[in-house]
VEXLOLUM-345910 format. One record per residue: residue number from 1; y, x, z negated of N, C-alpha, C, CB in turn. Coordinates in pm, whole numbers, m for minus. Glycine has a CB too. Layout:
<recs>
<rec NUM, <Y, X, Z>, <Y, X, Z>, <Y, X, Z>, <Y, X, Z>>;
...
</recs>
This chain:
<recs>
<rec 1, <m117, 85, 0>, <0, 0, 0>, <124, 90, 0>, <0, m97, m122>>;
<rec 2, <215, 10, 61>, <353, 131, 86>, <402, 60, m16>, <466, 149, 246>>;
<rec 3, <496, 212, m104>, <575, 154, m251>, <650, 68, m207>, <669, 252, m343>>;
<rec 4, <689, 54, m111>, <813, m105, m71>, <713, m232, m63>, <914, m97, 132>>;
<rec 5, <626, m232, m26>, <570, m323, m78>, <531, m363, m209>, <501, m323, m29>>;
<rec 6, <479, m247, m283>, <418, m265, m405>, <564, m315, m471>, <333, m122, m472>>;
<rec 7, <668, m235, m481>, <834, m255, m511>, <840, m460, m482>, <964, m126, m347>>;
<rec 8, <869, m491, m395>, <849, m621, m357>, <782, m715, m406>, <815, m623, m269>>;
<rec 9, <637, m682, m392>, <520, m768, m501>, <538, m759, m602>, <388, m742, m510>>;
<rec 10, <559, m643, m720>, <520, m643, m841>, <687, m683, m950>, <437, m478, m860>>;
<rec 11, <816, m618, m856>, <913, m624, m933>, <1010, m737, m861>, <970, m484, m955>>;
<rec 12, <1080, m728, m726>, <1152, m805, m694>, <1102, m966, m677>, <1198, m744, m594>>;
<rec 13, <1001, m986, m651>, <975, m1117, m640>, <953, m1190, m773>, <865, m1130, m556>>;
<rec 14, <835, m1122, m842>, <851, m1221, m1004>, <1009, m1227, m1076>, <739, m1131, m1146>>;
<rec 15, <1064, m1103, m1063>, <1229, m1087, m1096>, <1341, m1219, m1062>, <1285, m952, m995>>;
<rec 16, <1305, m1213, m963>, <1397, m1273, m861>, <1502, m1235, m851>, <1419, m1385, m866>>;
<rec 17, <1486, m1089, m757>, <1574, m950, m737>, <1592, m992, m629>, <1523, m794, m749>>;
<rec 18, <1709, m959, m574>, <1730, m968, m408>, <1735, m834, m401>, <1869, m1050, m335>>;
<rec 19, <1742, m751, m268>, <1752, m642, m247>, <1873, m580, m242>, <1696, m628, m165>>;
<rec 20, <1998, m660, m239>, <2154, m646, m238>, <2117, m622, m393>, <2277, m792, m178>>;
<rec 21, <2066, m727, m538>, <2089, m689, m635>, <2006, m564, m688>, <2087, m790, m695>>;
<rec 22, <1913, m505, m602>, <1869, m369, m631>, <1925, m269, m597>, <1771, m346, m595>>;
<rec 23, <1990, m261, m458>, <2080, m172, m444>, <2194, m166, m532>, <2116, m180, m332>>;
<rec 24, <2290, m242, m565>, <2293, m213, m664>, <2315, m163, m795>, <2275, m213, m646>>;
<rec 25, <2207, m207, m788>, <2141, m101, m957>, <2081, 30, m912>, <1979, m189, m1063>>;
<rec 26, <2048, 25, m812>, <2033, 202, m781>, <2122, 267, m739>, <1946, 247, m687>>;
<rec 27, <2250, 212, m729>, <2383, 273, m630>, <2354, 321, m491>, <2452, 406, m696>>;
<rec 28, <2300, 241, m422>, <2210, 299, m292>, <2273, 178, m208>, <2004, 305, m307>>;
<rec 29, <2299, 228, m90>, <2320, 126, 36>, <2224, 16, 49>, <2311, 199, 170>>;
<rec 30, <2240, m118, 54>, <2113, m233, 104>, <2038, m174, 196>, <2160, m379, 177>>;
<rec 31, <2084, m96, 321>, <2026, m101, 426>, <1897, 35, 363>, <2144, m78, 570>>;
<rec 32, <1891, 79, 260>, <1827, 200, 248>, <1721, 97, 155>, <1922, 353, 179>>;
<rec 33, <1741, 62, 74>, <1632, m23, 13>, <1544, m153, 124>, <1720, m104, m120>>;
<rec 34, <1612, m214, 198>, <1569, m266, 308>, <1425, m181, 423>, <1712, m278, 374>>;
<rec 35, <1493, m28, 468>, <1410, 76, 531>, <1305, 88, 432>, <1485, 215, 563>>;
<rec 36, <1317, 88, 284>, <1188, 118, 224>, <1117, 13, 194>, <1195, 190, 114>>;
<rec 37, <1155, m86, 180>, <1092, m243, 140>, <1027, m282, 253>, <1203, m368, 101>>;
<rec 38, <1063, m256, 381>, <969, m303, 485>, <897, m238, 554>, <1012, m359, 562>>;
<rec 39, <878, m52, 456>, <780, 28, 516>, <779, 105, 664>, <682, m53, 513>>;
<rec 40, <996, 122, 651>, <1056, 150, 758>, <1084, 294, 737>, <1168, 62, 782>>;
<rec 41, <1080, 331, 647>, <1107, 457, 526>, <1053, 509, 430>, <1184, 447, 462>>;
<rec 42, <1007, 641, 413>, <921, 671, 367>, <998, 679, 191>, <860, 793, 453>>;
<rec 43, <972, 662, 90>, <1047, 674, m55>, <1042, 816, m52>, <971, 602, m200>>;
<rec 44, <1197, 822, m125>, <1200, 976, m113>, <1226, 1013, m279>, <1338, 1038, 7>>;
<rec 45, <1200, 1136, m276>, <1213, 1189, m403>, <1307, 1101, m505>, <1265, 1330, m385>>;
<rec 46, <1435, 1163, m450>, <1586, 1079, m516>, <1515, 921, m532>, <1762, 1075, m372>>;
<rec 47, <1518, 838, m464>, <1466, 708, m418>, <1355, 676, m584>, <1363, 732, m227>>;
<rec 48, <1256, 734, m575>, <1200, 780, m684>, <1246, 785, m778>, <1165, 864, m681>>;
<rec 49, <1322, 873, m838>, <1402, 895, m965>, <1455, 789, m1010>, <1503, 984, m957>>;
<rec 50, <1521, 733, m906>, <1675, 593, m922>, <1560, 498, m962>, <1801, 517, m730>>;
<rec 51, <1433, 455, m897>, <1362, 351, m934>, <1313, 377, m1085>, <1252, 330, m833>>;
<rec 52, <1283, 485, m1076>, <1197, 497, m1260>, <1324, 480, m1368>, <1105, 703, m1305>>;
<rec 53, <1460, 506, m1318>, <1531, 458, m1435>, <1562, 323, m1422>, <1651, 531, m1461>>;
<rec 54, <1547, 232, m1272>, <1542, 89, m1310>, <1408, 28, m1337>, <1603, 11, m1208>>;
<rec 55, <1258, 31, m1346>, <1161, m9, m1362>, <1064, 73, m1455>, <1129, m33, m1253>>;
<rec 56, <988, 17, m1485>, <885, 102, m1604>, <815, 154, m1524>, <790, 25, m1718>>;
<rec 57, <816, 214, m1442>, <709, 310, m1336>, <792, 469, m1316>, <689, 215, m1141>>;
<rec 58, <694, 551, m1345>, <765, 719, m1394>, <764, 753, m1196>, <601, 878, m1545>>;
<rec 59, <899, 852, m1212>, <897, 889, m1055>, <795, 941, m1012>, <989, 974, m1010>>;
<rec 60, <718, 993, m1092>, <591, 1078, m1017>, <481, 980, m961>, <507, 1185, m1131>>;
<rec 61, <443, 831, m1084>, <381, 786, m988>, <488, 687, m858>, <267, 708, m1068>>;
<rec 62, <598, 643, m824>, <627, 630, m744>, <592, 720, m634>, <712, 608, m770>>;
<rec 63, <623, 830, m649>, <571, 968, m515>, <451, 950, m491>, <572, 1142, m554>>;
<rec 64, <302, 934, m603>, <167, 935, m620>, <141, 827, m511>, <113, 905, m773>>;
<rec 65, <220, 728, m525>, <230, 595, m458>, <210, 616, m294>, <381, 526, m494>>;
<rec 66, <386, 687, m249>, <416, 715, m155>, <282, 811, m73>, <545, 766, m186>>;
<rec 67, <271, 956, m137>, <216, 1050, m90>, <56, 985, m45>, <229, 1170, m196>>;
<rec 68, <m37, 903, m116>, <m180, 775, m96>, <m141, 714, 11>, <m210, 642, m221>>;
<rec 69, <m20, 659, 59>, <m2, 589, 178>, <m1, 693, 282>, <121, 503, 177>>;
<rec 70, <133, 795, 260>, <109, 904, 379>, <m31, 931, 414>, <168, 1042, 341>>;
<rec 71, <m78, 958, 342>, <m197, 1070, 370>, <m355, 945, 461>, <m260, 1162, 146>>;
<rec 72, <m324, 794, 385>, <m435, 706, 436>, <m351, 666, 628>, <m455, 529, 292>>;
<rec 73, <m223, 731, 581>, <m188, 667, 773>, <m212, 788, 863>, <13, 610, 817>>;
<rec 74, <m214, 942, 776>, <m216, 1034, 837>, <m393, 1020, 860>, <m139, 1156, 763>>;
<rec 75, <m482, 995, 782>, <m638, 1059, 818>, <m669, 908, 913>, <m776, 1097, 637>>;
<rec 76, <m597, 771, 916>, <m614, 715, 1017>, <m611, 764, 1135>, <m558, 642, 1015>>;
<rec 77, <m432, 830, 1168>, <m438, 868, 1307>, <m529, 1001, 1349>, <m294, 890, 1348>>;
<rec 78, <m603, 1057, 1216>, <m640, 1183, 1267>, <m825, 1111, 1302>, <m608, 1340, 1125>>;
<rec 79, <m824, 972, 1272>, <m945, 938, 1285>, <m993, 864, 1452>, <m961, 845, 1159>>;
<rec 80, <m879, 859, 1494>, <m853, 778, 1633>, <m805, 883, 1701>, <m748, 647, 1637>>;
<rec 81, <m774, 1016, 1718>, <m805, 1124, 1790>, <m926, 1181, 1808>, <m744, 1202, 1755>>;
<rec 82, <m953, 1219, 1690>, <m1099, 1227, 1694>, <m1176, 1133, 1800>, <m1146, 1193, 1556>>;
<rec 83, <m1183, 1020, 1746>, <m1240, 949, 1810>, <m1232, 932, 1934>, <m1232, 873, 1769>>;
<rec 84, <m1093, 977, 2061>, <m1033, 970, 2128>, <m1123, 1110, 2216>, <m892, 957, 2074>>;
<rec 85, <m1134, 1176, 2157>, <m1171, 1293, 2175>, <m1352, 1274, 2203>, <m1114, 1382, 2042>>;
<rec 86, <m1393, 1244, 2089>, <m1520, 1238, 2107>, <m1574, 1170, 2257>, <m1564, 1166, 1989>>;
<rec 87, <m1503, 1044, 2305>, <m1548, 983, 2402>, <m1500, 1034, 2516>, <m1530, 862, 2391>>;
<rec 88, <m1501, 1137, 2536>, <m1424, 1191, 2691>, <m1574, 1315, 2724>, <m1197, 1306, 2659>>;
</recs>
């Protein structure tokens, strides 16, 4: 799951956060919480930090979060080359 989603499911929706009222509280542009909420943007370090001082989740696992998604989209595409490969 991308942290903008998990972000979405677990805090803004039971909340009833809009993403204007998260930005915010993170002092961050809408349009930057928007790029990460719809998995347009990868969470970045900073991004990280600002969330663990608004939510009970420590920045590291926000990153832990992030870095499980990278890595399940990265061994996807490395699984459909492969595969790409194999059939030639």
């Amino acid at each position: 799951m991308h942290p903008g989603e998990y972000l979405s499911e677990v805090y803004l929706e039971p909340l009833g956060m809009t993403q204007s009222d998260l930005a915010k509280r993170l002092q961050v542009d809408k349009s930057s919480v928007s790029r990460v909420i719809s998995g347009k943007a990868d969470l970045s370090a900073e991004m990280a930090v600002r969330l663990s001082n608004v939510f009970d989740l420590s920045a590291e696992a926000w990153m832990e979060m992030q870095a499980t998604h990278s890595l399940m989209l990265a061994r996807k595409s490395f699984a459909v080359v492969k595969l790409f490969r194999t059939q030639r």
